[in-house]
PyMOL CGO cylinders between C-alpha atoms (Angstrom):
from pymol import cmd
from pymol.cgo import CYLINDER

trace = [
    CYLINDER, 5.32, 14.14, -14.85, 3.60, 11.27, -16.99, 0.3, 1, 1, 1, 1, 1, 1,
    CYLINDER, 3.60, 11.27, -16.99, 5.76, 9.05, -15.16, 0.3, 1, 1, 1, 1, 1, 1,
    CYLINDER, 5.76, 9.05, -15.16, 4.76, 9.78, -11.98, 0.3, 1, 1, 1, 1, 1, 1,
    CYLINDER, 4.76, 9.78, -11.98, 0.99, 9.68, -12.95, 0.3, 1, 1, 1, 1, 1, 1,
    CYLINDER, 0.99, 9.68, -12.95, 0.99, 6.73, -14.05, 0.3, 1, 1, 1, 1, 1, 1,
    CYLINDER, 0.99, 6.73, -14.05, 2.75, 5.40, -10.45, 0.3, 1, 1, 1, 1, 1, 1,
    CYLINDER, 2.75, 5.40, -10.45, 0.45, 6.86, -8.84, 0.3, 1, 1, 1, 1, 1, 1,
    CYLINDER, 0.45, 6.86, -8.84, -3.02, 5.69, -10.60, 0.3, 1, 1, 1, 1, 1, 1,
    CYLINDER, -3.02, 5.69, -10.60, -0.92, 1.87, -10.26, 0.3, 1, 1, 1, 1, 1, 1,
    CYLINDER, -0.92, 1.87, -10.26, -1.04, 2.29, -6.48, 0.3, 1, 1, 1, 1, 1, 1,
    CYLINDER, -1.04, 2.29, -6.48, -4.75, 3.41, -6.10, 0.3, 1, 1, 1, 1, 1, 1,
    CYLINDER, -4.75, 3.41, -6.10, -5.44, 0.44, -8.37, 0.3, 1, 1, 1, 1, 1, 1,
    CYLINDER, -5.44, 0.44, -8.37, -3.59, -1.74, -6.83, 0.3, 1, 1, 1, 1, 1, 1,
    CYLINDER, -3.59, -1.74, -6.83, -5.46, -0.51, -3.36, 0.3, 1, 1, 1, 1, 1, 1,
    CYLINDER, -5.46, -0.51, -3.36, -8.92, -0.84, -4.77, 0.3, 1, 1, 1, 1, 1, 1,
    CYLINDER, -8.92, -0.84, -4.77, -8.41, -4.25, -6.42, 0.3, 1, 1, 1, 1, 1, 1,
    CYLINDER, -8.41, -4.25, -6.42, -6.11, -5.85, -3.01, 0.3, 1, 1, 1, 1, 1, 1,
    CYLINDER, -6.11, -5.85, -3.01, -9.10, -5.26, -1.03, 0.3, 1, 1, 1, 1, 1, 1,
    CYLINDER, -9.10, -5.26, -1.03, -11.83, -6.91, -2.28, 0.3, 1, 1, 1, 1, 1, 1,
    CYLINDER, -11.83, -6.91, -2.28, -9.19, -10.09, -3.35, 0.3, 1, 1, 1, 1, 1, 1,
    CYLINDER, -9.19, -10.09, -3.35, -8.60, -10.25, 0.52, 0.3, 1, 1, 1, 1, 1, 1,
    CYLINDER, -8.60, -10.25, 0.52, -12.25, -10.13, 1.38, 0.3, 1, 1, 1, 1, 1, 1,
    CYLINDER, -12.25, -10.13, 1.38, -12.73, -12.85, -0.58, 0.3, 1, 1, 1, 1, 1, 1,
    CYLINDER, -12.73, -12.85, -0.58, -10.42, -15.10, 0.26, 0.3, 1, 1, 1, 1, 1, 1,
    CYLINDER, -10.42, -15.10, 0.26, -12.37, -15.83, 2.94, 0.3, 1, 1, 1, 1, 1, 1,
    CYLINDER, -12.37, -15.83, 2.94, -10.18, -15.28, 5.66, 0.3, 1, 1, 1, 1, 1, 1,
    CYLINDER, -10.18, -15.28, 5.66, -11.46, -14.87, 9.06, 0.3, 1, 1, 1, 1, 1, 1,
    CYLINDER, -11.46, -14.87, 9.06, -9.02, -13.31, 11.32, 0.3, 1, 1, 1, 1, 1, 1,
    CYLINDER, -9.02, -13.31, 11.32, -9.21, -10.18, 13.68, 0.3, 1, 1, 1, 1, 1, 1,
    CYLINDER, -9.21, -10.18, 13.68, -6.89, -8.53, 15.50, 0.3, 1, 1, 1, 1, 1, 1,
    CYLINDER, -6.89, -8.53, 15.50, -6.75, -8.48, 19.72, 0.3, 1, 1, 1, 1, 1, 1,
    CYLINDER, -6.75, -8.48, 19.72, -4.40, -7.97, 22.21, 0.3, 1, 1, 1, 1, 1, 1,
    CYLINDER, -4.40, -7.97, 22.21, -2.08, -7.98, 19.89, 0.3, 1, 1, 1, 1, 1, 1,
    CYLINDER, -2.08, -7.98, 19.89, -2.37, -11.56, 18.68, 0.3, 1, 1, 1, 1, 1, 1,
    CYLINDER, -2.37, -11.56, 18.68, -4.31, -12.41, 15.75, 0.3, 1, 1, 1, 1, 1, 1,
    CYLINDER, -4.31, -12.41, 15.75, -7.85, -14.52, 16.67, 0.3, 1, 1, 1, 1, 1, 1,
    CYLINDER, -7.85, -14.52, 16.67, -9.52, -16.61, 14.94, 0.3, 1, 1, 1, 1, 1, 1,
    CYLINDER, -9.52, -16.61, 14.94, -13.53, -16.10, 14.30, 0.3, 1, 1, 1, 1, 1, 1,
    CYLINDER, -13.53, -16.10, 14.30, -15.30, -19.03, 15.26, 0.3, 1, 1, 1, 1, 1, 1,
    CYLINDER, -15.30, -19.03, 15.26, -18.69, -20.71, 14.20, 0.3, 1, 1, 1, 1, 1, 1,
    CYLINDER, -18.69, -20.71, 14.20, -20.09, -21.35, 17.22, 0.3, 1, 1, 1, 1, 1, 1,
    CYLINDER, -20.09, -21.35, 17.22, -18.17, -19.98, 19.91, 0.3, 1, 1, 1, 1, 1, 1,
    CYLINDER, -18.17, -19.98, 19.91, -18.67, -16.41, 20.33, 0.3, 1, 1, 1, 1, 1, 1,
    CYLINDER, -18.67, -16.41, 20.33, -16.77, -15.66, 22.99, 0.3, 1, 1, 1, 1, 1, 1,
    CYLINDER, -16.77, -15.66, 22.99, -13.57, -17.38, 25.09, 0.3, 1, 1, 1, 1, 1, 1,
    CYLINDER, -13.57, -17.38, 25.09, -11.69, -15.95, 27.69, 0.3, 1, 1, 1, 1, 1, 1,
    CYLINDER, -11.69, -15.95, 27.69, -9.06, -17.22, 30.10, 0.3, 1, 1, 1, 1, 1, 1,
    CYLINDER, -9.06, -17.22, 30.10, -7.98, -15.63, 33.22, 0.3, 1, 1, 1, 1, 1, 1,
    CYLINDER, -7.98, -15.63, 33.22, -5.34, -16.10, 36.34, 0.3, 1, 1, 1, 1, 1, 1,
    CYLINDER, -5.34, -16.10, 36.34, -4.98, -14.02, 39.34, 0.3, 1, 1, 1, 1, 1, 1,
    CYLINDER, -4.98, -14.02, 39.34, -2.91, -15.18, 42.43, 0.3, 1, 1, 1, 1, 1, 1,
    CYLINDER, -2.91, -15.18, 42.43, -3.39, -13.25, 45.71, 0.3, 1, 1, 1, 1, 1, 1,
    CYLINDER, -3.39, -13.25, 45.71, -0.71, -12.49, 48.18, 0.3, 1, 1, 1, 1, 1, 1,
    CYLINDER, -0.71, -12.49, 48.18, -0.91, -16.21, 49.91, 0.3, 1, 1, 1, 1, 1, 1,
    CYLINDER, -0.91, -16.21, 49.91, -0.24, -17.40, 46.67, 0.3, 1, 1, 1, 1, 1, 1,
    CYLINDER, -0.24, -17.40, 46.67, -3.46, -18.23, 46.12, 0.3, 1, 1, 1, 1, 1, 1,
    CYLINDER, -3.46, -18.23, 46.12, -4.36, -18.93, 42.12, 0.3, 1, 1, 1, 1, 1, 1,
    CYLINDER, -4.36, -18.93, 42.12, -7.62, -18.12, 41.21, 0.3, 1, 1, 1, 1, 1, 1,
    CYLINDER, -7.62, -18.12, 41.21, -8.06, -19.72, 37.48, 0.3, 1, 1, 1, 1, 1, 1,
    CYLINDER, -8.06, -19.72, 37.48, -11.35, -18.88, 35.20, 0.3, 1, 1, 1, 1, 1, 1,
    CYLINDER, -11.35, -18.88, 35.20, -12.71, -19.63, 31.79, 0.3, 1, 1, 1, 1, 1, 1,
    CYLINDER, -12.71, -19.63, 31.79, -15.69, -18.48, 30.05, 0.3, 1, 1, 1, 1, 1, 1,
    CYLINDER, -15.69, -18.48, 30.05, -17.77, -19.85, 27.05, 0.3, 1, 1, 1, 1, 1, 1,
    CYLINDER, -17.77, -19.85, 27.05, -20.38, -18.37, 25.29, 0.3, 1, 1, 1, 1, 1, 1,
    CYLINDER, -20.38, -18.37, 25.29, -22.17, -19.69, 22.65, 0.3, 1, 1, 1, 1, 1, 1,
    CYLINDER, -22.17, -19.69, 22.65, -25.67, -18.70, 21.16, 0.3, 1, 1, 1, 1, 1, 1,
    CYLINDER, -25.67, -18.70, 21.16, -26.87, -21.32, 19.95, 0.3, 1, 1, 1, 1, 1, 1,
    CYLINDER, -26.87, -21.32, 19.95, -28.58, -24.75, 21.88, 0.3, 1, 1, 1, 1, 1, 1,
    CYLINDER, -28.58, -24.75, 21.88, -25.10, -27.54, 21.74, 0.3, 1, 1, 1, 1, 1, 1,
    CYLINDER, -25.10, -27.54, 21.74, -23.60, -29.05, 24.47, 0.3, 1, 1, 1, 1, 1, 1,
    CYLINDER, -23.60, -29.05, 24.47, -20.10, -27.97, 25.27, 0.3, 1, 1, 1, 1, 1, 1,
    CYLINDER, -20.10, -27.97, 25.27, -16.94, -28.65, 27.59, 0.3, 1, 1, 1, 1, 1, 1,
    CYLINDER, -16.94, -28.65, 27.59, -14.72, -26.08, 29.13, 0.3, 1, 1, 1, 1, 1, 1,
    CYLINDER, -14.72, -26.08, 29.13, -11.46, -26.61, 30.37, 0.3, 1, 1, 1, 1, 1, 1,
    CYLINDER, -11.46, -26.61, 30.37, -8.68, -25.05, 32.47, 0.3, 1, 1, 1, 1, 1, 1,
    CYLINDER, -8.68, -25.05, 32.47, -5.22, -25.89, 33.06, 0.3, 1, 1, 1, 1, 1, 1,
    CYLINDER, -5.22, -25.89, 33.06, -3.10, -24.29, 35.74, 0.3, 1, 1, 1, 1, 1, 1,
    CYLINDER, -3.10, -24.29, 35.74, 0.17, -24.02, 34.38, 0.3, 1, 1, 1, 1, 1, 1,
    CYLINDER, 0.17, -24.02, 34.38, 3.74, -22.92, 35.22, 0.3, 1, 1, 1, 1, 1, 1,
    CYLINDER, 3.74, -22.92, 35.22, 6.84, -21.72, 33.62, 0.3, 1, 1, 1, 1, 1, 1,
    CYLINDER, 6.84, -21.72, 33.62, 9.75, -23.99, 33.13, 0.3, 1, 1, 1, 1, 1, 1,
    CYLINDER, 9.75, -23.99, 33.13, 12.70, -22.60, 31.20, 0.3, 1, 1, 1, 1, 1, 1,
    CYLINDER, 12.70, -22.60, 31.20, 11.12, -21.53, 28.26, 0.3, 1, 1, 1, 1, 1, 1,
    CYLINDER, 11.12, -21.53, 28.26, 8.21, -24.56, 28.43, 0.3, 1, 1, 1, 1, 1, 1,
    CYLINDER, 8.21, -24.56, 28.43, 4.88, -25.14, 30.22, 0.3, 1, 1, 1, 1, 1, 1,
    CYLINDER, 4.88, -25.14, 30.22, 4.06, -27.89, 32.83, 0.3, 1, 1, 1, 1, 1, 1,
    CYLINDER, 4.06, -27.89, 32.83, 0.32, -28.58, 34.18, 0.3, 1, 1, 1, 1, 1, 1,
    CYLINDER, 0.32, -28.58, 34.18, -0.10, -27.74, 37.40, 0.3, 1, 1, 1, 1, 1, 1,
    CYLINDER, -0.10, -27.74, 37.40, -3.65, -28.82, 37.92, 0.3, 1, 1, 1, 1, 1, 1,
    CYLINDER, -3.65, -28.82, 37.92, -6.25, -28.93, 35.53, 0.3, 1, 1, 1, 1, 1, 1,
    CYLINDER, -6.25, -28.93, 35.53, -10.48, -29.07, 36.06, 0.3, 1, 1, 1, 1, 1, 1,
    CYLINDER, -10.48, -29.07, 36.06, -12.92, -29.71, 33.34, 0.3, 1, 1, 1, 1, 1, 1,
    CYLINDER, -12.92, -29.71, 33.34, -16.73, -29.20, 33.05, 0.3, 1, 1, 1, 1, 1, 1,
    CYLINDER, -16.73, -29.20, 33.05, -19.64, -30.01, 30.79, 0.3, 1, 1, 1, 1, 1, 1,
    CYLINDER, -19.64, -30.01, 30.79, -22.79, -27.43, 30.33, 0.3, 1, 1, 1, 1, 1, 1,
    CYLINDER, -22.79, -27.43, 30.33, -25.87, -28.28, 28.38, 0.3, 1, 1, 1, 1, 1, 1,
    CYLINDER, -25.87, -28.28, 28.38, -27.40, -25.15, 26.31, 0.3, 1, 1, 1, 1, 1, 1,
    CYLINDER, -27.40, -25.15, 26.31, -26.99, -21.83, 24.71, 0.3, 1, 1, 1, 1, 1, 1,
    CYLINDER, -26.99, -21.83, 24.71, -25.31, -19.11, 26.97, 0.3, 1, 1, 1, 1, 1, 1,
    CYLINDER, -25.31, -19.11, 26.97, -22.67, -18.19, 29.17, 0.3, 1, 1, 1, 1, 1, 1,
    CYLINDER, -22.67, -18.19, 29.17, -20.73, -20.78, 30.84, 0.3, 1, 1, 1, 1, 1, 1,
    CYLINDER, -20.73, -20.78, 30.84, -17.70, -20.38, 33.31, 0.3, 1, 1, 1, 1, 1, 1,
    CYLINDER, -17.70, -20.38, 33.31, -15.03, -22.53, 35.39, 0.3, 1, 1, 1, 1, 1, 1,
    CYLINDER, -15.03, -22.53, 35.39, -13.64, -20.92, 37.90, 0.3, 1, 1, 1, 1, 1, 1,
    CYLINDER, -13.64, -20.92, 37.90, -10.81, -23.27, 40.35, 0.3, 1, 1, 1, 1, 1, 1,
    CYLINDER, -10.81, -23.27, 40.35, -8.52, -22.48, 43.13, 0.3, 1, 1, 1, 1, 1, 1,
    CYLINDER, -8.52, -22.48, 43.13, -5.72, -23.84, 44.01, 0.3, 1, 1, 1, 1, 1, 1,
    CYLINDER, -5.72, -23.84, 44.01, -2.15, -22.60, 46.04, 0.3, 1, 1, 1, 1, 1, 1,
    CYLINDER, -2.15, -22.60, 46.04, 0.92, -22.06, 43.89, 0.3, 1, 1, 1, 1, 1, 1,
    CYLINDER, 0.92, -22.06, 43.89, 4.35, -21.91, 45.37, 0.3, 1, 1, 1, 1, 1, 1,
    CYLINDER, 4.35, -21.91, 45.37, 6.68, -18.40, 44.85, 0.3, 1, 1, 1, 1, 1, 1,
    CYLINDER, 6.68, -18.40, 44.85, 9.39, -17.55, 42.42, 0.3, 1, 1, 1, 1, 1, 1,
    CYLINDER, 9.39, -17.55, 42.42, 7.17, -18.81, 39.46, 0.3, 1, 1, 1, 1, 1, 1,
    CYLINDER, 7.17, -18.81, 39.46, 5.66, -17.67, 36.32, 0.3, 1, 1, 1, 1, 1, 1,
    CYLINDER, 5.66, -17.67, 36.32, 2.07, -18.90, 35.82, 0.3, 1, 1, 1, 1, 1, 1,
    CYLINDER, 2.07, -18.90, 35.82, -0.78, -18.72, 33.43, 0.3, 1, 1, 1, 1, 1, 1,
    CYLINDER, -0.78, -18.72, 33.43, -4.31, -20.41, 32.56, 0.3, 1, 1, 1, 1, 1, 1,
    CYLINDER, -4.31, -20.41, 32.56, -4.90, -22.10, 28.93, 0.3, 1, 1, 1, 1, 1, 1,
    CYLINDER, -4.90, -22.10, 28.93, -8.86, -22.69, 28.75, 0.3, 1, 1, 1, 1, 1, 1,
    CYLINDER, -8.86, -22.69, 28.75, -10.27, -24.58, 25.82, 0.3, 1, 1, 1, 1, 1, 1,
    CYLINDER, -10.27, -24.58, 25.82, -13.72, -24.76, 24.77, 0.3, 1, 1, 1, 1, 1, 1,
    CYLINDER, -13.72, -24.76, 24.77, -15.59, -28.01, 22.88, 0.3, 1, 1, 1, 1, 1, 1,
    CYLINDER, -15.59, -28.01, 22.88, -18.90, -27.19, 21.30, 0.3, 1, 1, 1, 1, 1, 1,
    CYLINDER, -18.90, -27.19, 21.30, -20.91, -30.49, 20.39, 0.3, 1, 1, 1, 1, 1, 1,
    CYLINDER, -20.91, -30.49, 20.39, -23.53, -32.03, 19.26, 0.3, 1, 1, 1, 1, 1, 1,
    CYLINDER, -23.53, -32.03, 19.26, -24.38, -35.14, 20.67, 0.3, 1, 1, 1, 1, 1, 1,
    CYLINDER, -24.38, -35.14, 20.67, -20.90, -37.26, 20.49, 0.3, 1, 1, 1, 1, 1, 1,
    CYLINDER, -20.90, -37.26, 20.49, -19.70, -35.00, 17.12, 0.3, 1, 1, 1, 1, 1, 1,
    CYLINDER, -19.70, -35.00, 17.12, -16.99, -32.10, 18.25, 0.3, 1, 1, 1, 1, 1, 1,
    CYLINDER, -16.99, -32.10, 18.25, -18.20, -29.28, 15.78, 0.3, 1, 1, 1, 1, 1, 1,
    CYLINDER, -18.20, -29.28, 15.78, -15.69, -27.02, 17.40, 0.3, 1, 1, 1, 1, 1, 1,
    CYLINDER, -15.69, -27.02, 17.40, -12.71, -26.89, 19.26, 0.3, 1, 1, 1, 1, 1, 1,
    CYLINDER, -12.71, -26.89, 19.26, -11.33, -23.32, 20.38, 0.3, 1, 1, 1, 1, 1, 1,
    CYLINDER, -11.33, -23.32, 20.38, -8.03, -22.30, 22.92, 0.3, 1, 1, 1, 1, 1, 1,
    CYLINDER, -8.03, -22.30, 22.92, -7.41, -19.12, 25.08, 0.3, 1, 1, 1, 1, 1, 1,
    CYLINDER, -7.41, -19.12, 25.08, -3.96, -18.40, 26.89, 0.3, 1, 1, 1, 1, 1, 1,
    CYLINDER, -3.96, -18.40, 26.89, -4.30, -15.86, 29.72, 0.3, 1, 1, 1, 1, 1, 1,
    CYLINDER, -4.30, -15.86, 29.72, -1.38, -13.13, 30.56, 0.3, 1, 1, 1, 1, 1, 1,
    CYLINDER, -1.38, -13.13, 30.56, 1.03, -14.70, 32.71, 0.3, 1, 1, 1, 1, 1, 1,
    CYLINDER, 1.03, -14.70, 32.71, 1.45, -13.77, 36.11, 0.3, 1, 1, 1, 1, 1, 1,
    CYLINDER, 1.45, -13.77, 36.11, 4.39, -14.18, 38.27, 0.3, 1, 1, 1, 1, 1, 1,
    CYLINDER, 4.39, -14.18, 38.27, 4.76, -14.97, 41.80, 0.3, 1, 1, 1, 1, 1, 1,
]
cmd.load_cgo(trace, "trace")
């Protein structure tokens, strides 16, 4: 009975001094779409995404946001599935000036019997000086 007792006061210990070690630590991570994400400085939010109609028309988008006044560039790659690799299929790239939302959004026609998906990637600056650098993959969509 002792023995137990004591096991179980270790564990609640061991709970109540783990989580504030953690916390500490400093790590910012958070868990979406079952991937873990990175909290940025400056970007708030990133998103990537691909849809491809029934002409096989791709319709690739990327979104910034960022509250505070930088410049920033945001851009999107097309790309498709090779084996178990990634090729560019067309890429576009655009700068924005300002706090806010910002967005990409491209077309282009993709041929059938491939696997596609969009990779956007977000530079905050200020002036010439990259403060941050952040990537988003979308789902992959085959066609």
């Amino acid at each position: 009975m002792k023995k137990k007792t004591i096991v179980m006061l270790s564990a609640v210990l061991l709970v109540f001094v783990a989580v504030p070690i953690t916390q500490a630590r400093g790590d910012n991570v958070s868990i979406q779409e079952d991937a873990v994400i990175p909290f940025y400085q400056y970007i708030s939010v990133l998103s990537s995404s691909l849809s491809i109609g029934k002409t096989g028309k791709a319709v690739s988008s990327g979104n910034v946001y960022y509250p505070d006044s930088y410049d920033s560039t945001l851009s999107i790659e097309l790309q498709r599935k090779n084996g178990s690799r990634w090729s560019v299929v067309k890429s576009w790239s655009e700068s924005f000036t300002g706090k806010g939302s910002h967005s990409l959004e491209e077309e282009y026609y993709v041929t059938s019997g491939n696997t596609y998906r969009v990779v956007s990637t977000a530079k905050i600056k200020d002036g010439n000086k990259i403060l941050e650098t952040a990537t988003r993959t979308s789902s992959e969509v085959t066609y």
